[in-house]
C-alpha positions in Angstrom: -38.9 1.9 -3.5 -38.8 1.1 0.1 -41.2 -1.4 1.6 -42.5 -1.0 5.3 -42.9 1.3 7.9 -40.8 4.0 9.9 -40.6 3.7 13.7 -38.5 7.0 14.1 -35.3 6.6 11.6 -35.7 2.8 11.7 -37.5 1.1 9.2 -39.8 -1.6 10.4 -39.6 -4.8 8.4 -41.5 -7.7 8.4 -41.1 -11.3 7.1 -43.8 -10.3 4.0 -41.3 -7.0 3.3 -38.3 -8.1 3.8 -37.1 -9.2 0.9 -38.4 -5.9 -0.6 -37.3 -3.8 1.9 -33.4 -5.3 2.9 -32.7 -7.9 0.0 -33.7 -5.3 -2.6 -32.2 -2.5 -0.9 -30.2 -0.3 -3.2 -27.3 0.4 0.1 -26.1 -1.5 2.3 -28.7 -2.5 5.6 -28.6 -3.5 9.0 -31.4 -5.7 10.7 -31.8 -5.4 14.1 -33.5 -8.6 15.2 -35.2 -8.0 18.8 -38.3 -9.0 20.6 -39.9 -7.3 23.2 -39.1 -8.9 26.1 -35.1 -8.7 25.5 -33.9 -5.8 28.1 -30.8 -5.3 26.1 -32.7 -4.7 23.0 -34.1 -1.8 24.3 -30.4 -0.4 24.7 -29.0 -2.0 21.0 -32.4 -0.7 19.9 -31.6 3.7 21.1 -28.3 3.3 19.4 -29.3 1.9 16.4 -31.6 5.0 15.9 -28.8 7.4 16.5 -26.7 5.7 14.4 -29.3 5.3 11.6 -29.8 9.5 11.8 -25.4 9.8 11.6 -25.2 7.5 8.7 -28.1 9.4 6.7 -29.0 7.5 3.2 -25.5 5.5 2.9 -27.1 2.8 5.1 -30.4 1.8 5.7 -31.1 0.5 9.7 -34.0 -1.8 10.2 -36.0 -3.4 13.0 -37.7 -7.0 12.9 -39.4 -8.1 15.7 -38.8 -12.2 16.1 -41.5 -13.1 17.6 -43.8 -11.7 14.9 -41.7 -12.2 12.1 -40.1 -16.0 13.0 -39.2 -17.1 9.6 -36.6 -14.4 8.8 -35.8 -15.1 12.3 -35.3 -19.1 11.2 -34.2 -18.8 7.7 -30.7 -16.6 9.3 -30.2 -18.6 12.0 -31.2 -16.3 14.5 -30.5 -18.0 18.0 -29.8 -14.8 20.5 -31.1 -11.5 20.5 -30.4 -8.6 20.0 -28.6 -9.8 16.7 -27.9 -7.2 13.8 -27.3 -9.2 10.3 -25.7 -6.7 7.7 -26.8 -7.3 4.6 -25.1 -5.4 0.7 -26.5 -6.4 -2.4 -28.9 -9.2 -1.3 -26.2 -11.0 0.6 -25.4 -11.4 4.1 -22.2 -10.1 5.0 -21.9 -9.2 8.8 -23.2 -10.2 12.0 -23.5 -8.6 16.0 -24.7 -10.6 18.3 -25.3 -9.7 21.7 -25.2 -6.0 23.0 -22.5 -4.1 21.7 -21.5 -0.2 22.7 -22.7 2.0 20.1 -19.0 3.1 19.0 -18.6 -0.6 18.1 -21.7 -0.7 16.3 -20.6 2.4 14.3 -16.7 1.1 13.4 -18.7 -1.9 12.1 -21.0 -1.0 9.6 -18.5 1.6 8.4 -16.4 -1.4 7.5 -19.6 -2.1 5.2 -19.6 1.4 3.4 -16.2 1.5 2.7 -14.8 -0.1 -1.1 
């Protein structure tokens, strides 16, 4: 079972439930790293939920906020934001960083649902 909350169709993670919630995830999951004060989060951040409601249950869309959450901020590296870390069976396997327009974002975790 799922670990967090809902904040529309994303799923809020934090650094207690994220290894519940993403590493334990039974599909494939993208993390959307932000912070409030990151203006192109905001943007990254509408797509995200559009995309999370097209993809249904084949992949799981998250949202951590950094500045809450630092360690799974530090323990991936996290330098810029918005950065979305894909994640399939425990194990990173694909990163955004930066903004990106959502038809990018969608050709990109479709590469993770394919196989």
């Amino acid at each position: 079972m799922l670990q967090g909350t809902t904040d529309g169709t994303l799923t809020v993670v934090t650094d207690a439930t994220f290894a519940d919630t993403v590493l334990a995830a039974d599909r494939p999951v993208v993390v959307d790293f932000w912070a409030r004060w990151c203006p192109p989060c905001v943007a990254v951040s509408r797509s995200l939920a559009e995309l999370a409601g097209e993809f249904g249950d084949r992949l799981l869309v998250t949202t951590l906020d950094t500045d809450e959450n630092p360690a799974t901020a530090r323990t991936y590296g996290v330098m810029s934001l918005p950065t979305l870390l894909v994640f399939s069976g425990g194990a990173l396997v694909g990163s955004t960083v930066g903004s990106r327009p959502k038809s990018h974002l969608r050709l990109s975790f479709a590469r993770h649902l394919a196989g």
